[in-house]
N, C-alpha and C positions, 0 to 999 in steps of 0.2 A: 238860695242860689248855690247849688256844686261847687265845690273848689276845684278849680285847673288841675289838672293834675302833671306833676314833671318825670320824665326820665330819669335814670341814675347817670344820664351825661350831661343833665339840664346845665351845670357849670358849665361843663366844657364849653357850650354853643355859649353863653354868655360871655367867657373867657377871648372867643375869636372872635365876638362883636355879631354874630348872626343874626337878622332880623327874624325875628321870635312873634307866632302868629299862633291864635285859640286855632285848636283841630282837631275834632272828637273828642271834646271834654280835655285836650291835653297844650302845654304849649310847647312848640316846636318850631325850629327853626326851619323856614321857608327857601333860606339863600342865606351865603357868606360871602363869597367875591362875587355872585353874579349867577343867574342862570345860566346863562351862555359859557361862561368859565366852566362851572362845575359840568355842565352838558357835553360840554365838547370833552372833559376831563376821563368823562365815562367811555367814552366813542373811542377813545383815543389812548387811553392812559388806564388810568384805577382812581376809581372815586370810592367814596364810605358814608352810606345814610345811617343815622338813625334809625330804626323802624321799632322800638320798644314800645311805640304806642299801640304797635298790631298786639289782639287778641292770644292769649297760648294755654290750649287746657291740654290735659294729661289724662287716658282714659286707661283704668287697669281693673282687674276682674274678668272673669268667665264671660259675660255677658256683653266685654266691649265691641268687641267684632258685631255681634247680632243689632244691637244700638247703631253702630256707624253704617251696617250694609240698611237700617231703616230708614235712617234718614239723608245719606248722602246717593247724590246721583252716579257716582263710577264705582268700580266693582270694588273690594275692598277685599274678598277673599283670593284674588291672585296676587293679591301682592305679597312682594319679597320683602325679607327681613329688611331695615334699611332705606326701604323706598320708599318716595314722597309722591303723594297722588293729587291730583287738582283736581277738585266739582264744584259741586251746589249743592244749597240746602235750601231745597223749597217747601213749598205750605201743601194743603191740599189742592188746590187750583193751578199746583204747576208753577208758579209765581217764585221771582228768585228771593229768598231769604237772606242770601251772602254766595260768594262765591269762596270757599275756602280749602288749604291744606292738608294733607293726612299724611302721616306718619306712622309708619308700622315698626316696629322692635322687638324683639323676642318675649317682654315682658308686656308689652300692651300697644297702646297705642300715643297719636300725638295728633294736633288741629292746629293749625295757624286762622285766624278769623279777622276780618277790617275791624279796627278801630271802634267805629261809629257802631258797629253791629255786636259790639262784644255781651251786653247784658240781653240781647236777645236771642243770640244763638245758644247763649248758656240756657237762656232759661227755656227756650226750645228742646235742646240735651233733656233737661231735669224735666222735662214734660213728658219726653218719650222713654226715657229713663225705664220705667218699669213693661214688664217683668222684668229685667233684665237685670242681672248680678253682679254691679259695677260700680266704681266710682271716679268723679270727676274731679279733675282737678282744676281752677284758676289758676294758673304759674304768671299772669301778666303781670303783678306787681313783683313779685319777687326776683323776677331774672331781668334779663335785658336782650333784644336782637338787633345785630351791625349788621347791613349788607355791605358788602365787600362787592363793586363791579364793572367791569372792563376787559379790554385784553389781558391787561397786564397783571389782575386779580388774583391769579397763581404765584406770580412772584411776590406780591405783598403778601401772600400770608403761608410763604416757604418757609417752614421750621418753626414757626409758632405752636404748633399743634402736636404732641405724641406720634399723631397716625398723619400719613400721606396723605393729604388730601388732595393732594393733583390728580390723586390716582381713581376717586370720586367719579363715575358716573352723572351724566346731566339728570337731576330729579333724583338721585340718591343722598343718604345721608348715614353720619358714623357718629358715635359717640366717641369721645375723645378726650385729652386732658389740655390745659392751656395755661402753662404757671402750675401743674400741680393740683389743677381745679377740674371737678369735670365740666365739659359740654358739648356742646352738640353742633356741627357742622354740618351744612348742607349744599348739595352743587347749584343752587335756586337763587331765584331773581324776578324783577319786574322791570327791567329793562331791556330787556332785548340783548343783554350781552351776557358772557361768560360769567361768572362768578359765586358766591358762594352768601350763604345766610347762619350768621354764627350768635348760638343762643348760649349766654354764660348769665351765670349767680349776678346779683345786682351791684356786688362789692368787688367784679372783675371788669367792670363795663369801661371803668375810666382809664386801666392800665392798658387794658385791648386797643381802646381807640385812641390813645396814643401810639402805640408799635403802630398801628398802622398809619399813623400820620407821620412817625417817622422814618417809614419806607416807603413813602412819595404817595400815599390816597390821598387824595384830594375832599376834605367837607363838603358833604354834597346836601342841600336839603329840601324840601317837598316840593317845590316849584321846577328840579330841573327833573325829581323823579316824575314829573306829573307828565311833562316833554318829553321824556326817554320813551315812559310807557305809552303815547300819544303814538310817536314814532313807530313804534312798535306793534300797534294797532292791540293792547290788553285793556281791557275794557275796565272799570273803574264804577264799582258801586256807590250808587246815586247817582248817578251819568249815564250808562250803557246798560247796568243793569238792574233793577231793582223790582218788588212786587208785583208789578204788574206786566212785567217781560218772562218770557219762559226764556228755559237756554239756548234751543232748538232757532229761535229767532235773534238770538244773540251770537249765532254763529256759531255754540259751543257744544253742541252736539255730539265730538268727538269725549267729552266729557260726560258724556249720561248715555248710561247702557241698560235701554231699554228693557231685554229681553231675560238678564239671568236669574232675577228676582222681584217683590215687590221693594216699593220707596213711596214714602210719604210726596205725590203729584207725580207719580209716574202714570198713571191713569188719564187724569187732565193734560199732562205734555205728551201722551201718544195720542192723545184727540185733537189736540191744538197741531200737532203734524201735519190733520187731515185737512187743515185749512189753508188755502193758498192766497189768502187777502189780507193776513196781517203782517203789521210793518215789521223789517229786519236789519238787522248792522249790515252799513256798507262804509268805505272808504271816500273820502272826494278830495282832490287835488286844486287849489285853487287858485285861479290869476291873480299873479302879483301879491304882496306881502300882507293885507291887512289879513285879519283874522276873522273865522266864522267863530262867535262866541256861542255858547249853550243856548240851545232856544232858540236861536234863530231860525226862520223859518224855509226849507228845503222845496225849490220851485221847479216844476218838471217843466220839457221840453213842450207842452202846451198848453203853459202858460199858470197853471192851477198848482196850489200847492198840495205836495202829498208828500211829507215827512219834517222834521224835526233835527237838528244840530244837537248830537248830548255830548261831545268835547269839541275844541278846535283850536288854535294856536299856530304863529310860524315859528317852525323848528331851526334851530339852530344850525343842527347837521346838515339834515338835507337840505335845510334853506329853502323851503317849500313852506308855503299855507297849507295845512293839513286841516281834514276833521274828518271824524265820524258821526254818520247818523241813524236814524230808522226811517225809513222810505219805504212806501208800496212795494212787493214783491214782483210787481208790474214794472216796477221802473225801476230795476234793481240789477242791472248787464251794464257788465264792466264798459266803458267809453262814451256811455251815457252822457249826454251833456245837460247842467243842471243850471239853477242859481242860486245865488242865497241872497236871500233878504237880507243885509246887516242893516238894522236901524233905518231901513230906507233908501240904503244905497243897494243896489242889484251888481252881484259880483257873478261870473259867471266862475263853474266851476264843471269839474271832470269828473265823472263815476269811475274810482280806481280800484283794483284785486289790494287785499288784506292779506299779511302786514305793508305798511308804507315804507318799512325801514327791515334786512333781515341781518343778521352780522353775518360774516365770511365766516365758512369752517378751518 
């Protein structure tokens, strides 16, 4: 059996008494005051996750660019020094392998990657690897990554850093010092709000995440990110996306560009384009509080089912039963009226436009 594997904050969370839950081989804190607390804390204030369990390799060598435009779905040679780019990495069948990070720098490159996916995208990299003149790195155990998120996100992390980070672009990123340390800061997130994703050495992790608890972040942990990103309609591998979902029917489309080169399943997801019968993410809105759990089953207007619940929860914020699902393409306009199966009880529910939550500019 594996051993658990912890954080370089793992103290910290047991220090604030956070209920501490297995999650991709790792353990991590789920809540400390509360979902609703730390949710509303993001909405409203500056919250601060954990997230060192995400995946971090490091790509350098002539050959990195050739490697990442092979196997990631978005373009990868317009990008600016700096920038962070969002796709996929799928199989040859178009099928999503992770949805993950890119990172461009003057000396190479960078990948953020889920958790649960980290030994298979590596070993995906190290598959496609050749010809190509590169090397990869693992940095997950060694570093550590805080998100930092909310309004109020810029004022908690004013002057911590060498370089301006307010001055950050959404989806850009700088290298930077922190204590004399280097690392790496970026304007990124999976809640739906402002803020920023800061990657330092494993021996900076517990002095960072205190400064920011003592400039009012609130400990956030994977049960209110799970509702931030709910809210926010970002899809969630093992849920929304996984092997046998292309992107295109994931809604993420704007993320795979089809036309400027090849990509390992760009083939199979310009074919599966040409299909107009398979299921794709939608939005649903639902009467009253109880919750569409995963798997539940999605009942059209007559009468027959045709789709599937892969997140659902009521959100805090909006104070809305929320979910997304995959439904027929047939039954997939907005106002729709649906139902859902939970366990036997028939909830009616609304076909809603994505995201269900956006922040004000």
């Amino acid at each position: 059996m594996a051993e658990t594997l912890q954080t370089p904050l793992h103290a910290r969370h047991l220090a604030l008494k956070a209920r501490m839950v297995p999650f991709a081989g790792w353990d991590m804190p789920v809540q400390y005051a509360g979902v609703i607390a730390e949710h509303t804390a993001v909405r409203t204030g500056v919250g601060v996750f954990d997230v060192s369990h995400m995946a971090r390799f490091s790509f350098g060598g002539p050959g990195a660019r050739e490697l990442l435009e092979k196997v990631f779905t978005n373009n990868v040679g317009t990008m600016k020094d700096g920038q962070v780019r969002y796709g996929l990495v799928c199989n040859e069948k178009g099928g999503i392998l992770d949805d993950v990070l890119v990172y461009k720098w003057p000396y190479g490159y960078a990948m953020i990657a889920n958790a649960s996916n980290r030994e298979k995208i590596l070993g995906w990299l190290h598959q496609h690897k050749s010809p190509f003149a590169l090397e990869i790195q693992d940095a997950t155990f060694s570093t550590a990554l805080l998100a930092v998120q909310g309004p109020k996100a810029v004022d908690a992390v004013a002057g911590l850093f060498d370089a301006d980070v307010s001055q950050l672009k959404y989806y850009f990123a700088t290298p930077t010092r922190y204590r004399n340390t280097g690392c790496i800061v970026s304007r990124t997130g999976y809640t739906g709000e402002d803020g920023f994703e800061i990657g330092v050495s494993s021996g900076m992790a517990e002095p960072l995440w205190d400064d920011l608890l003592a400039r009012g972040a609130v400990p956030c942990g994977l049960g209110a990110r799970d509702t931030l990103r709910l809210e926010a309609a970002m899809p969630l591998y093992g849920h929304e996306l996984n092997e046998a979902t292309d992107p295109l029917q994931a809604g993420l489309g704007w993320a795979v560009k089809l036309d400027d080169r090849a990509f390992v399943g760009r083939e199979a997801i310009q074919n599966a384009a040409s299909n107009p019968f398979r299921p794709v993410r939608i939005g649903l809105e639902l009467d009253g509080k109880r919750a569409a759990r995963e798997g539940s089953q999605v009942v059209g207007p007559n009468g027959g089912p045709i789709g599937t619940v892969t997140s659902g929860s009521y959100v805090p914020f909006l104070q809305k039963s929320i979910a997304m699902a995959y439904v027929d393409s047939t039954s997939s306009q907005a106002g729709t009226k649906l139902t859902i199966d939970a366990r036997g009880t028939a909830i009616p529910a609304t076909l809603v436009p994505l995201p269900f939550y956006k922040r004000a500019k």
